[in-house]
ZALUM-987238 format. One record per atom (N, C-alpha, C): residue in three letters; atom name; x, y, z. Coordinates in steps of 0.001 Angstrom, whole numbers, padded with zeros to 6 digits. Atoms other than C-alpha are relative to their C-alpha. Example, Ala and Ser with C-alpha at 12.3 -4.5 7.8 and 13.67 -1.06 7.14 Angstrom:
REM residues 2
+------+------+---------+---------+---------+
: resn : name :       x :       y :       z :
+------+------+---------+---------+---------+
:  Ala :    N :  000890 : -001190 :  000000 :
:  Ala :   CA :  012300 : -004500 :  007800 :
:  Ala :    C :  000900 :  001200 :  000000 :
:  Ser :    N : -000820 : -001190 : -000060 :
:  Ser :   CA :  013670 : -001060 :  007140 :
:  Ser :    C : -000770 :  001090 :  000730 :
+------+------+---------+---------+---------+
REM end
This chain:
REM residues 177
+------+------+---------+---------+---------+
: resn : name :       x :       y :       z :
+------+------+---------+---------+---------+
:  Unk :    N : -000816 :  001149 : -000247 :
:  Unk :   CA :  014615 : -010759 : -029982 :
:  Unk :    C :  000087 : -000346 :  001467 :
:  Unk :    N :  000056 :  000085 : -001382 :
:  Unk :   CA :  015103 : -010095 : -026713 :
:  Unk :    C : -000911 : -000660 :  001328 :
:  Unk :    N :  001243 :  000242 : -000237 :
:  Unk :   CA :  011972 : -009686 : -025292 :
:  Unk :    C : -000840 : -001401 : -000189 :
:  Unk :    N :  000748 :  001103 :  000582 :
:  Unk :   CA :  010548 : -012531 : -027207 :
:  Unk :    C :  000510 : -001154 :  000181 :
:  Unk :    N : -000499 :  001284 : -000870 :
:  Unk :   CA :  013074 : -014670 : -025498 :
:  Unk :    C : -000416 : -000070 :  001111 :
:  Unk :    N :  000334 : -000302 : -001226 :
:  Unk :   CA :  012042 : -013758 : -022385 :
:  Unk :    C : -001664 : -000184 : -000067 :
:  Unk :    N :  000964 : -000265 : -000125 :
:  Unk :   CA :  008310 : -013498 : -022993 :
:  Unk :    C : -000463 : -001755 : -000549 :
:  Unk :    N :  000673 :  001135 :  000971 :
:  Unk :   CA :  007678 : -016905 : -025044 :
:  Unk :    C :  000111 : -001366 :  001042 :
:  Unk :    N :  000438 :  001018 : -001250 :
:  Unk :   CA :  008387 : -019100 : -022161 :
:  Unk :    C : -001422 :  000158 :  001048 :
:  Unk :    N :  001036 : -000156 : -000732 :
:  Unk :   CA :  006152 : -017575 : -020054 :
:  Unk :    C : -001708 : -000368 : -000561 :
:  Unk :    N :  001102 :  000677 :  001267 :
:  Unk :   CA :  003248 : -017877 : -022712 :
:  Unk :    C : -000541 : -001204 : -000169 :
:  Unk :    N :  000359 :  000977 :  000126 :
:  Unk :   CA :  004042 : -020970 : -023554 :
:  Unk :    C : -000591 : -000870 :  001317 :
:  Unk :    N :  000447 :  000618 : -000656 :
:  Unk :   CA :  003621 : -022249 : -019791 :
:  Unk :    C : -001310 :  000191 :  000443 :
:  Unk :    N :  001845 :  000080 :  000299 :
:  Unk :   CA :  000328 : -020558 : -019454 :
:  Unk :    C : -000605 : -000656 : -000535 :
:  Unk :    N :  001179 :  000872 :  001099 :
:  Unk :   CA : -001019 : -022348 : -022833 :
:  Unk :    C :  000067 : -001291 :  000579 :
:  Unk :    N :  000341 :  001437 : -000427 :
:  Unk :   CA : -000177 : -025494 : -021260 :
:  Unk :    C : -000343 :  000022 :  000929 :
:  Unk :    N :  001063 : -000273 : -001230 :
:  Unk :   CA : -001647 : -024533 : -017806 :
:  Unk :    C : -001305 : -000057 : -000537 :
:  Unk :    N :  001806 : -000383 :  000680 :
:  Unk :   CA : -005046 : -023804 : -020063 :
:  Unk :    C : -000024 : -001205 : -000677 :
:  Unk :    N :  000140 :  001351 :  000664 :
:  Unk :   CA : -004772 : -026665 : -022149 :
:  Unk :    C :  000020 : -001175 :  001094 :
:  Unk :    N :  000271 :  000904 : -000970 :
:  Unk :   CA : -004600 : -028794 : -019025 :
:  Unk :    C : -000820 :  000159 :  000684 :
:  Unk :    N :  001306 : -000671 : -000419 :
:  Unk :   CA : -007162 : -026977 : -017517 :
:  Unk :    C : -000988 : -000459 : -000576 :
:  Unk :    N :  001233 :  000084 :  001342 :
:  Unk :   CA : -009335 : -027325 : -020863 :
:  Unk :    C : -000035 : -001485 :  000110 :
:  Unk :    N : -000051 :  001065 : -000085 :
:  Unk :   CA : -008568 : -030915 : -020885 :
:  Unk :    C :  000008 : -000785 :  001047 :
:  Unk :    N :  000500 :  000957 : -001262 :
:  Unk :   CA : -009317 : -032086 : -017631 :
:  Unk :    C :  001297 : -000698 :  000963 :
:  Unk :    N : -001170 :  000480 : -000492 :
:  Unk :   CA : -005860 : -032626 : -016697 :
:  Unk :    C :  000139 :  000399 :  001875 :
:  Unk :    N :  000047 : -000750 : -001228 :
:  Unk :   CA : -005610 : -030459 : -013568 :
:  Unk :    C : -001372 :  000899 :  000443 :
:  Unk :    N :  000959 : -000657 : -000502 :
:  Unk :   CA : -008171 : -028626 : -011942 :
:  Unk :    C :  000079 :  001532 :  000776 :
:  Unk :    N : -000032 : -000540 : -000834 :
:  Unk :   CA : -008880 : -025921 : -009816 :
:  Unk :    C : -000193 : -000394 :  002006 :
:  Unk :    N :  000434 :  000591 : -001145 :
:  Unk :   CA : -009899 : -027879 : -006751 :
:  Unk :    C :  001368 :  000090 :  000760 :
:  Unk :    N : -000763 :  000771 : -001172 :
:  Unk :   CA : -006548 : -029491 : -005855 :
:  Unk :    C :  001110 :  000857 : -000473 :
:  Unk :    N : -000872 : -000590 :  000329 :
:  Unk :   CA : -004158 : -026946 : -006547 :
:  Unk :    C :  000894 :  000480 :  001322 :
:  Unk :    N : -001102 : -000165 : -001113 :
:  Unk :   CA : -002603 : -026264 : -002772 :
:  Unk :    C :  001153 : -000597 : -000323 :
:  Unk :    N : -001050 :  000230 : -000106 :
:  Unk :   CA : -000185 : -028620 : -002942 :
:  Unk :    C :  000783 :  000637 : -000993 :
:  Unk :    N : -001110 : -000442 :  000766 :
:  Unk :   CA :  001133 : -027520 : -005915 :
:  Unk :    C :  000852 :  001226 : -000102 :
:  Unk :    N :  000220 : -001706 : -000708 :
:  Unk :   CA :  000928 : -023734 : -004683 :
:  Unk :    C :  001162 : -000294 :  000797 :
:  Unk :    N : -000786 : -000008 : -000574 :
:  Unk :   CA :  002684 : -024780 : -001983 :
:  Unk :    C :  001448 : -000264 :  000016 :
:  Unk :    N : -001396 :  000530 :  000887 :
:  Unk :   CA :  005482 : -026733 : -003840 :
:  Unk :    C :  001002 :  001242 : -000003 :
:  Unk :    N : -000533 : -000631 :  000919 :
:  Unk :   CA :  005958 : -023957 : -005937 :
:  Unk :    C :  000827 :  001602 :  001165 :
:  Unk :    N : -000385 : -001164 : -000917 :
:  Unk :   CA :  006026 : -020913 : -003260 :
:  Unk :    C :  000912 : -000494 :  001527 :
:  Unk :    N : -000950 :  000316 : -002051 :
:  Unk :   CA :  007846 : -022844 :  000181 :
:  Unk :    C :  001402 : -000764 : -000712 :
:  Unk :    N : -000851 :  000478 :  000627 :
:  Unk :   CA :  010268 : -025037 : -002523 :
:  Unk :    C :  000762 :  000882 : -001529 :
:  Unk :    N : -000651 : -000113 :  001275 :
:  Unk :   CA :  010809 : -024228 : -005936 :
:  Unk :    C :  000249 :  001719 : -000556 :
:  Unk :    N : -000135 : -001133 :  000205 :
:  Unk :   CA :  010356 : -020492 : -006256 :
:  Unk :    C :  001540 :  000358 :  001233 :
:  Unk :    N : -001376 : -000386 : -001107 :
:  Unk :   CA :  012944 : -019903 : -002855 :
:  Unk :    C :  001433 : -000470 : -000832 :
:  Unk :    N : -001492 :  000686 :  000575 :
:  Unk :   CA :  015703 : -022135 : -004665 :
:  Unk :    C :  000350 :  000920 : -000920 :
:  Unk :    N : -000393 : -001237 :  001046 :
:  Unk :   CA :  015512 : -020031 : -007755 :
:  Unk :    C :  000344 :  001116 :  000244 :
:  Unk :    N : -000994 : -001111 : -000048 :
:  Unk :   CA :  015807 : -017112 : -006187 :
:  Unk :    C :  001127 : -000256 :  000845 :
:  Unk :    N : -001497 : -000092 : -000873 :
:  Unk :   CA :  018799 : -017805 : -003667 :
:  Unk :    C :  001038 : -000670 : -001106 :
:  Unk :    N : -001079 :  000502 :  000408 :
:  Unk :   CA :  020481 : -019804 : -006430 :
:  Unk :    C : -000020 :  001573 : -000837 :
:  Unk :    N : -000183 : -001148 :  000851 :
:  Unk :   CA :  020146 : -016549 : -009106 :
:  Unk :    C :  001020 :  001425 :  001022 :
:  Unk :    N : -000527 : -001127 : -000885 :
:  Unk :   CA :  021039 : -014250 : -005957 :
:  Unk :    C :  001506 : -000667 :  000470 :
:  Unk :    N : -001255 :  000854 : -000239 :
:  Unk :   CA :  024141 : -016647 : -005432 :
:  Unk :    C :  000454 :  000572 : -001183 :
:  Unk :    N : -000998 : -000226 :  001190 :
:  Unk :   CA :  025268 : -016083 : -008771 :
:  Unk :    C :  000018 :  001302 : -000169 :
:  Unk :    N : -000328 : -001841 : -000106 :
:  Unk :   CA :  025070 : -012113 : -008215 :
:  Unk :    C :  000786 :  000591 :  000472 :
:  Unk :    N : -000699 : -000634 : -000555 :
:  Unk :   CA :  027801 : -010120 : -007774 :
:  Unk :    C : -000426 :  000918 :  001039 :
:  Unk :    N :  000089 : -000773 : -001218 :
:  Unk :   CA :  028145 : -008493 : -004502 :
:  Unk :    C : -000490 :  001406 : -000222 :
:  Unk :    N :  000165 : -001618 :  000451 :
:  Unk :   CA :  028448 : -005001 : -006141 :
:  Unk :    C : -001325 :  000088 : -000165 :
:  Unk :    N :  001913 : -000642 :  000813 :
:  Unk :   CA :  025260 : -005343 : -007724 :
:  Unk :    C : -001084 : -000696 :  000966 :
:  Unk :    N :  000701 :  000183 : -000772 :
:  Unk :   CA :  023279 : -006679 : -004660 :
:  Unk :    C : -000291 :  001296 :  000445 :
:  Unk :    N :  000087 : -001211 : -000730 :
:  Unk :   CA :  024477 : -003540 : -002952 :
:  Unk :    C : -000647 :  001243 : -001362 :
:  Unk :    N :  000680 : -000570 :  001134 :
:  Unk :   CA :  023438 : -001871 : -006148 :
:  Unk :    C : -001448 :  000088 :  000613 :
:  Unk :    N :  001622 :  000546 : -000531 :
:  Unk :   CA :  019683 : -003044 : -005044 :
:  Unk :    C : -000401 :  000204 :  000998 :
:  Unk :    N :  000596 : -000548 : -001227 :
:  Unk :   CA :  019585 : -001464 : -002019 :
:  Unk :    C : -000501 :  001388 : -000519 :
:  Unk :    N :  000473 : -001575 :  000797 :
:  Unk :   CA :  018572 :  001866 : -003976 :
:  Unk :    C : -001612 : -000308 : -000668 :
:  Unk :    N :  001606 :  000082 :  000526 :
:  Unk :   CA :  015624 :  000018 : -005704 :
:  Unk :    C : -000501 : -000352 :  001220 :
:  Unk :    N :  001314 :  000228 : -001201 :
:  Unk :   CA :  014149 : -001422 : -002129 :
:  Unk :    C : -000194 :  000896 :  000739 :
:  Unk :    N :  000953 : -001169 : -000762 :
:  Unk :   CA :  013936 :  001623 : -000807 :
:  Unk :    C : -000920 :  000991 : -001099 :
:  Unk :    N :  000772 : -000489 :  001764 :
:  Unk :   CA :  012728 :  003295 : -004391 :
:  Unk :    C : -001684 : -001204 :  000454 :
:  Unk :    N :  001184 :  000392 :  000219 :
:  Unk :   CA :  009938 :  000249 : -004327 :
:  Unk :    C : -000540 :  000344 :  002055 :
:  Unk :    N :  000854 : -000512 : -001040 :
:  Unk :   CA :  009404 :  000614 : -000320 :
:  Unk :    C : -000899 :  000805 :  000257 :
:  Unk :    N :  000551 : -001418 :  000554 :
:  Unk :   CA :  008393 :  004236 : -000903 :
:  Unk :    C : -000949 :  000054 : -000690 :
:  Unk :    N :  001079 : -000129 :  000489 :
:  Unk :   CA :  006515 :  003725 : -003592 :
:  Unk :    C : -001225 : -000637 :  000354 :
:  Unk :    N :  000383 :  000752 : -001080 :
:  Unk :   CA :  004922 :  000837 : -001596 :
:  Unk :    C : -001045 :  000499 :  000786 :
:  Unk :    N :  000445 : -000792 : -000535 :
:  Unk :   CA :  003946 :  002566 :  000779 :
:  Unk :    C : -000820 :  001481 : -000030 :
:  Unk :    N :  000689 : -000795 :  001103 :
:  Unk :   CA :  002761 :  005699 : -001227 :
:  Unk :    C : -001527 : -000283 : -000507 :
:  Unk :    N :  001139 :  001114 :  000754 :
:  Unk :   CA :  000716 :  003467 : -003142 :
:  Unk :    C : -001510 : -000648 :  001284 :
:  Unk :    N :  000476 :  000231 : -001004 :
:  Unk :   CA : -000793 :  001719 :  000044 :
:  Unk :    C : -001088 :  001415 :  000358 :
:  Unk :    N :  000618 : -001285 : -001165 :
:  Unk :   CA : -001736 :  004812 :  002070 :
:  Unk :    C : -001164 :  000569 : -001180 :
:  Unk :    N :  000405 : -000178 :  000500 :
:  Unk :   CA : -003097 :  006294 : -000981 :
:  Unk :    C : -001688 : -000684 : -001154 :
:  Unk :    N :  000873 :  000825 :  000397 :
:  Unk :   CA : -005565 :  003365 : -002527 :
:  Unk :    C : -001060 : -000103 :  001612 :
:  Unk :    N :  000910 :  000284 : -001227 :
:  Unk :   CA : -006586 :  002762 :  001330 :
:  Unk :    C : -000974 :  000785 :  000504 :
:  Unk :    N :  000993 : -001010 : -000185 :
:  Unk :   CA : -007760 :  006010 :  001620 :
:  Unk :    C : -001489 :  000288 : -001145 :
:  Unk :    N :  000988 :  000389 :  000755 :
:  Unk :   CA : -009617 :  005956 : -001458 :
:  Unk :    C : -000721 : -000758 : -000052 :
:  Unk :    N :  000413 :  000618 : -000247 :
:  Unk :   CA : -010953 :  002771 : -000309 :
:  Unk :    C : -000823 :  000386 :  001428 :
:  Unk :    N :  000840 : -000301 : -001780 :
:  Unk :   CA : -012065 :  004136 :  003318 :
:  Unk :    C : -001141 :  001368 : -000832 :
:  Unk :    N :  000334 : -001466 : -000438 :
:  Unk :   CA : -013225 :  007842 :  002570 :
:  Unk :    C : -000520 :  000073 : -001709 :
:  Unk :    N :  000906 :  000137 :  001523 :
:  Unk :   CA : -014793 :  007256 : -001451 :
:  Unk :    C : -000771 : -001014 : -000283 :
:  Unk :    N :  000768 :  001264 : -000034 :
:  Unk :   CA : -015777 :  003740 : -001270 :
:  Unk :    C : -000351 : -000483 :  001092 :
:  Unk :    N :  000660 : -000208 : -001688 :
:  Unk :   CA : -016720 :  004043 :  002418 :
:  Unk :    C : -000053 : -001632 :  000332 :
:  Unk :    N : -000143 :  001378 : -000299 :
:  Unk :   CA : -015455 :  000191 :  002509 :
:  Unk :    C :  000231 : -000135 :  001298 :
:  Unk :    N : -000606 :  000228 : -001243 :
:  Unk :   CA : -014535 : -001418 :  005481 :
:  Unk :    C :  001483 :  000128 :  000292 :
:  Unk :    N : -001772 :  000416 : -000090 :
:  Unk :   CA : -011019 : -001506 :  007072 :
:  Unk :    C :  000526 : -001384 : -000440 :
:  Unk :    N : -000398 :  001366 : -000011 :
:  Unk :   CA : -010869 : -004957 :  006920 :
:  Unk :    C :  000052 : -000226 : -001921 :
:  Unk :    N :  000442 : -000199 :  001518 :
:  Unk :   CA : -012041 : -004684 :  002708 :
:  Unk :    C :  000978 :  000860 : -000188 :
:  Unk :    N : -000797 : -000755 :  001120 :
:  Unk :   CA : -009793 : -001753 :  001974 :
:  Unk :    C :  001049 : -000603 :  000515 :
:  Unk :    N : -001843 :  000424 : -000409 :
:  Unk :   CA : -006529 : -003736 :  003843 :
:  Unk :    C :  000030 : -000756 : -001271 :
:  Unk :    N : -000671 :  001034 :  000847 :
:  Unk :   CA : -007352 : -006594 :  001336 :
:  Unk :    C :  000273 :  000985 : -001344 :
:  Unk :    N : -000544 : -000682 :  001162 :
:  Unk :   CA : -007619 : -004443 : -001821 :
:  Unk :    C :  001180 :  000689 :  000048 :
:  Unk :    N : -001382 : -000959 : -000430 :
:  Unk :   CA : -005074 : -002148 : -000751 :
:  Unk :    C :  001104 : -000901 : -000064 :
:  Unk :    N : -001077 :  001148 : -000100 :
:  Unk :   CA : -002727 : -005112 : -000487 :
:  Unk :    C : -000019 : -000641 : -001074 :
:  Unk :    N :  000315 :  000294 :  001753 :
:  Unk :   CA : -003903 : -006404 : -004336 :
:  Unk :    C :  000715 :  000440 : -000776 :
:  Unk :    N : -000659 : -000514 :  000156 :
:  Unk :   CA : -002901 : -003135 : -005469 :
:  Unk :    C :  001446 :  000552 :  000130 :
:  Unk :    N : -001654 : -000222 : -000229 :
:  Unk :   CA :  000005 : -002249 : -003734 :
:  Unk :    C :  001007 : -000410 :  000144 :
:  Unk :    N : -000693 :  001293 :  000089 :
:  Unk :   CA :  001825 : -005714 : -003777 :
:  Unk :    C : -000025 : -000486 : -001524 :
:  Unk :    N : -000011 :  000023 :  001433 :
:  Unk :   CA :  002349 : -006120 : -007774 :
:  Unk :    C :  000194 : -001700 :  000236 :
:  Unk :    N : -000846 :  001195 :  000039 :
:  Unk :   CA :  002935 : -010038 : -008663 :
:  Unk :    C :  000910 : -000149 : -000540 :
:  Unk :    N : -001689 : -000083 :  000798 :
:  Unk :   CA :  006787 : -009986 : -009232 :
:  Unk :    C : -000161 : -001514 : -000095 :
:  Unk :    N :  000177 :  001605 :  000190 :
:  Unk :   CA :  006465 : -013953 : -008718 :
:  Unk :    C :  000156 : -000483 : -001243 :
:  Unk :    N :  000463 :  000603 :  001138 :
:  Unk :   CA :  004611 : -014957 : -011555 :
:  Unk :    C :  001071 :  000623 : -000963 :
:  Unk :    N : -000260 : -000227 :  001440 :
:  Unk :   CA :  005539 : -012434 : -014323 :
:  Unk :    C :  001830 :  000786 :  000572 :
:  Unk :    N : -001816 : -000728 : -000312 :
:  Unk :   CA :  009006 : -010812 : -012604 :
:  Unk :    C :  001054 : -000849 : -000656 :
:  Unk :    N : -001159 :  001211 : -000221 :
:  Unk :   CA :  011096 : -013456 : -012004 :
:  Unk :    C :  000269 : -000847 : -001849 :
:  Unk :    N : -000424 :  000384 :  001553 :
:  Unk :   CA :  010592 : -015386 : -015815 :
:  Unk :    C :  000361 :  001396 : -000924 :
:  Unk :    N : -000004 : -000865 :  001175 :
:  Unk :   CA :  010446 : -011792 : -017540 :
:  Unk :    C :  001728 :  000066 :  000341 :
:  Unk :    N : -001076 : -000588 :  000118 :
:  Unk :   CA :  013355 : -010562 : -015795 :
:  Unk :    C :  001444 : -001071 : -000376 :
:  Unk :    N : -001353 :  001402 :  000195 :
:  Unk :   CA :  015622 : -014216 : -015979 :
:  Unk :    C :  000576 :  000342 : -001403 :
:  Unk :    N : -000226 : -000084 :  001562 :
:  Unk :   CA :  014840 : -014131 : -019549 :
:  Unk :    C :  000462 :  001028 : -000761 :
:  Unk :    N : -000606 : -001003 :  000407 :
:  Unk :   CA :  015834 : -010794 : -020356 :
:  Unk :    C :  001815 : -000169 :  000408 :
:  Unk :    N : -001610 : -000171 : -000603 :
:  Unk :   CA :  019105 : -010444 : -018096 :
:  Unk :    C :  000568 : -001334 :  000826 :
:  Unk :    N : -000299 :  001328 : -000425 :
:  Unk :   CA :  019953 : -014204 : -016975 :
:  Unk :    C : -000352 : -000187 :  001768 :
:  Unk :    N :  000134 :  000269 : -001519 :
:  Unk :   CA :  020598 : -014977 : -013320 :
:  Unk :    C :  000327 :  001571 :  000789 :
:  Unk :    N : -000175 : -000874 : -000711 :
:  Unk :   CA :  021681 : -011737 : -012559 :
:  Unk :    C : -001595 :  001366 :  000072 :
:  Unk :    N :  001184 : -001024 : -000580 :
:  Unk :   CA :  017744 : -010432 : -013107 :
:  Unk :    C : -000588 : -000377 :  001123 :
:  Unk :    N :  000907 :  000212 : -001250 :
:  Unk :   CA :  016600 : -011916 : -010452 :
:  Unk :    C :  000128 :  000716 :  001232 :
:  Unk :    N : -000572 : -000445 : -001039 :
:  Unk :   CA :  018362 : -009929 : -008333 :
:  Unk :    C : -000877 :  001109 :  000526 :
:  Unk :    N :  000705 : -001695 : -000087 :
:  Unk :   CA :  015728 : -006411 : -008913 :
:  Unk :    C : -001284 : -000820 :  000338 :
:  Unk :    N :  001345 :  000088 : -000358 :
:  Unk :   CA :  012933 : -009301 : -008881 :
:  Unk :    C :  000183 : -000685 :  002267 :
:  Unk :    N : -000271 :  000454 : -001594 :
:  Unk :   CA :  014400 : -011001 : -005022 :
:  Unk :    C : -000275 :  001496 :  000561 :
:  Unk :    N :  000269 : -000748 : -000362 :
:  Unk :   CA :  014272 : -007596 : -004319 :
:  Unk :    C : -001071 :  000593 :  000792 :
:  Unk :    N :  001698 : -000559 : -000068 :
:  Unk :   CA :  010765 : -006748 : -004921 :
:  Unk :    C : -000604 : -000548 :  000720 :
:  Unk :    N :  000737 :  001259 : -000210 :
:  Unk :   CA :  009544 : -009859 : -003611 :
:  Unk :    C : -000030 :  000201 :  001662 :
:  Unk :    N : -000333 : -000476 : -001802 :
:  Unk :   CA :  011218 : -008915 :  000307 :
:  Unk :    C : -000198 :  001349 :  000194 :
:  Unk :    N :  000108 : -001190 : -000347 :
:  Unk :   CA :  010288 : -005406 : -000194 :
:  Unk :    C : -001693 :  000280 :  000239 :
:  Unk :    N :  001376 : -000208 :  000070 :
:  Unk :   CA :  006663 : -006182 : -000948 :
:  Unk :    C : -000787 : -000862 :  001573 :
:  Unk :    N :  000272 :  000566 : -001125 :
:  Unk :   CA :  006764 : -009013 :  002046 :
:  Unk :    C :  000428 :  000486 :  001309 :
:  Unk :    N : -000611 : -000628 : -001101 :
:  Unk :   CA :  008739 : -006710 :  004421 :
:  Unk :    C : -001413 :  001593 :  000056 :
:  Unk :    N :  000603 : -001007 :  000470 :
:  Unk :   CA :  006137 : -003601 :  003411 :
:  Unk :    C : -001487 : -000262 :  000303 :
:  Unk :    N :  002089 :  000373 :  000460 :
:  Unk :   CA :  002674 : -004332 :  001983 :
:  Unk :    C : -000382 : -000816 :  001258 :
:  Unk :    N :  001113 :  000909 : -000397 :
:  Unk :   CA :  002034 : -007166 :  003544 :
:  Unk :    C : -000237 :  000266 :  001419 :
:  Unk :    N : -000023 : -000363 : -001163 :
:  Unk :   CA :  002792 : -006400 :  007368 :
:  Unk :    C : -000934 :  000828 : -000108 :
:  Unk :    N :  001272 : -001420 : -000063 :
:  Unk :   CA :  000621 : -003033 :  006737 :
:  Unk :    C : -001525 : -000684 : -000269 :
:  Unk :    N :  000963 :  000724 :  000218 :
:  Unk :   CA : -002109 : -004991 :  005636 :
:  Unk :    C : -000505 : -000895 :  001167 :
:  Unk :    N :  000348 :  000563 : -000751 :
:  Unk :   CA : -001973 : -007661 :  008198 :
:  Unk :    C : -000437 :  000766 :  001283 :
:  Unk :    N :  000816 : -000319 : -001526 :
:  Unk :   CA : -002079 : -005061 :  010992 :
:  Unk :    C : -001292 :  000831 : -000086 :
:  Unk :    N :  001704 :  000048 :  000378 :
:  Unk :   CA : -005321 : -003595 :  008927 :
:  Unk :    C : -000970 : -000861 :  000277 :
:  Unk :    N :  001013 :  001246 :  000321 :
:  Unk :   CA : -006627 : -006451 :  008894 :
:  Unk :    C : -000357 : -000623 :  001775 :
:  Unk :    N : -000220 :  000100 : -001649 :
:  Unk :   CA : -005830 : -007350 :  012894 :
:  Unk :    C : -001032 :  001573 :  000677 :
:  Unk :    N :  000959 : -000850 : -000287 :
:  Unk :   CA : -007209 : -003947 :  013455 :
:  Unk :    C : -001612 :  000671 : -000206 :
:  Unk :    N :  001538 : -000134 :  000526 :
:  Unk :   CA : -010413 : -004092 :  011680 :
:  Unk :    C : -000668 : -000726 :  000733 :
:  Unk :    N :  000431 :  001215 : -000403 :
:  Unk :   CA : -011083 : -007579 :  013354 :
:  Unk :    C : -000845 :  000254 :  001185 :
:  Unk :    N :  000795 :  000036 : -000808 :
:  Unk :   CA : -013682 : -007799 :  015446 :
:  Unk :    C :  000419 :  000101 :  001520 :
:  Unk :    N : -000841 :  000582 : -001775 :
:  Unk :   CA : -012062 : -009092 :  018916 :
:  Unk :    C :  001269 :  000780 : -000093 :
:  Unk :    N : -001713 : -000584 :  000026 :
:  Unk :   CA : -008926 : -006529 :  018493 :
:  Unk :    C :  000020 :  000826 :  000933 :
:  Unk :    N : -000394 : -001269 : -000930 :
:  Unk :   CA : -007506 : -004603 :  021377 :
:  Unk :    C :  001594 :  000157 : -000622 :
:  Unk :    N : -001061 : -000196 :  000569 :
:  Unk :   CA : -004266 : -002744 :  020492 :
:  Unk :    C :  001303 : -000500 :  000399 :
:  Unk :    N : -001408 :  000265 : -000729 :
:  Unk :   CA : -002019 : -004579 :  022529 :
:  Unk :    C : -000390 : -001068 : -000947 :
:  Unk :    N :  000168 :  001152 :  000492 :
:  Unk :   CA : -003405 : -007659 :  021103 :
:  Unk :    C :  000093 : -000256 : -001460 :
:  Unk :    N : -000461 :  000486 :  001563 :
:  Unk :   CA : -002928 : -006995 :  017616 :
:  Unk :    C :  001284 :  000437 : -000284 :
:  Unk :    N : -001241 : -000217 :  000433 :
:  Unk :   CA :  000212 : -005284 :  017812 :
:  Unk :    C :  001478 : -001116 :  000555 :
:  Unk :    N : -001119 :  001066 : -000418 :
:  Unk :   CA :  001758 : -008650 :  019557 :
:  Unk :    C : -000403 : -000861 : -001833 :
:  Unk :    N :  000187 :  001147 :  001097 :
:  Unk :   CA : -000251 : -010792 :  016469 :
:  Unk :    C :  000840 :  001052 : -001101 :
:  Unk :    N : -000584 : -000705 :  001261 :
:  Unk :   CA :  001341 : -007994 :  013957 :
:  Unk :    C :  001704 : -000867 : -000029 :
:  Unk :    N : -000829 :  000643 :  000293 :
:  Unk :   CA :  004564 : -008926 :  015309 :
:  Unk :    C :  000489 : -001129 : -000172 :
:  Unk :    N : -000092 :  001539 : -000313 :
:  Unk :   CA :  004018 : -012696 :  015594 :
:  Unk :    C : -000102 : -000203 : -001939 :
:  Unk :    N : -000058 :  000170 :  001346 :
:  Unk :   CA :  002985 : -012195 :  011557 :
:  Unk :    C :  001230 :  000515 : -000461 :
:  Unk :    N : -001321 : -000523 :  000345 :
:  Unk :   CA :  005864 : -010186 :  010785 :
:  Unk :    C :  000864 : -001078 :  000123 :
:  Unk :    N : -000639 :  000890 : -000131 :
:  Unk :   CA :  008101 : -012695 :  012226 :
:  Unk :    C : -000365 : -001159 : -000960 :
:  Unk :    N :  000386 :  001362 :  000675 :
:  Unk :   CA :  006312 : -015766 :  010413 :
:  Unk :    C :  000197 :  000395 : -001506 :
:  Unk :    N : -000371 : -000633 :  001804 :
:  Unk :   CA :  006663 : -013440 :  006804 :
:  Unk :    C :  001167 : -000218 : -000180 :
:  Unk :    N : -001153 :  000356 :  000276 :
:  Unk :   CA :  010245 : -013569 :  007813 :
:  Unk :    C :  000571 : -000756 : -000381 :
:  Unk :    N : -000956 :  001826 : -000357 :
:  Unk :   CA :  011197 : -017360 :  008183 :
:  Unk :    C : -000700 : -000358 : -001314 :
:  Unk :    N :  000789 :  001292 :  001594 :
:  Unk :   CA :  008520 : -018184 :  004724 :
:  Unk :    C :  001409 :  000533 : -001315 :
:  Unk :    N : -001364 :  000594 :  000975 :
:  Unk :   CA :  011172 : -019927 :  002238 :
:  Unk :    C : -000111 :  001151 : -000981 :
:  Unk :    N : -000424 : -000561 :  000838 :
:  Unk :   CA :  010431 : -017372 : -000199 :
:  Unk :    C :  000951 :  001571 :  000443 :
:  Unk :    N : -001075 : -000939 : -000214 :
:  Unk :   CA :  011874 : -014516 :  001513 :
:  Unk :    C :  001385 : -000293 :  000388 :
:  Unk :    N : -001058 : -000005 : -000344 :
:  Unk :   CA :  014399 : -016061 :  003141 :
:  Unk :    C :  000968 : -000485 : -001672 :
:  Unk :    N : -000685 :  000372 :  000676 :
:  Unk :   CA :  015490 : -017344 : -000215 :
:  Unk :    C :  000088 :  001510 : -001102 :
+------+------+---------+---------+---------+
REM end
């Protein structure tokens, strides 16, 4: 019952993503803007309005899972990267992106509708969570992989662009929301 409240929206907006797809409606081509819509507008609102309607208690509640997912985060990270450097003898620049695939789950997409639909406005609260733990975490580690793999990198010079990205992860609407 539950579940199948929660799960049948999501479903259904896929089939009509594919059916518009299939039918020539939308494309793959021109999909930024809507990307962008969805991740700088409409995703931020949802979560700050759901995190609005969350009791205080249970925010502070949620400081136990972002360090729980940090950890694992990070865990995760270190662990795939190495397997990516020292088994798949990839590049740095190649194991930051995979490494960042893996160790950044998409709460977005399937979080945010699973968890609404299960526990109302107050799930959003474990997926806002995830979402600033994976953009405070993963992604920084990644970017300064990725800065440090780069061709033209001296360490002063990527650890100013690390923090110039860091900062710019901060201010994007979806974390702050």
């Amino acid at each position: 019952g539950m579940i199948a409240n929660a799960l049948v929206p999501i479903f259904f907006g896929l089939s009509l993503g594919y059916l518009a797809g299939w039918r020539g409606i939308v494309d793959n081509k021109n999909v930024t803007g809507l990307n962008t819509f969805l991740l700088s507008y409409a995703l931020p609102a949802a979560l700050f309005l759901a995190t609005a309607q969350t009791p205080r208690q249970m925010l502070a509640y949620h400081a136990k899972l972002f360090g729980i997912l940090a950890l694992s985060m990070i865990l995760t990270f270190i662990a795939v990267l190495l397997i990516e450097l020292k088994v798949f003898k990839f590049s740095l620049t190649d194991s930051a992106a995979i490494t960042l695939t893996l160790a950044l789950p998409n709460w977005v997409a399937v979080g945010l509708p699973l968890f609404l639909g299960l526990y109302g406005p107050q799930g959003a609260a474990p997926v806002a969570v995830a979402i600033v733990c994976g953009n405070l975490v993963a992604a920084p580690m990644s970017l300064l992989l990725l800065e440090a793999g780069g061709v033209h990198s001296n360490s002063a010079g990527a650890l100013r662009r690390f923090g110039l990205s860091l900062w710019r992860t901060l201010m994007k609407p979806v974390v702050l929301g």
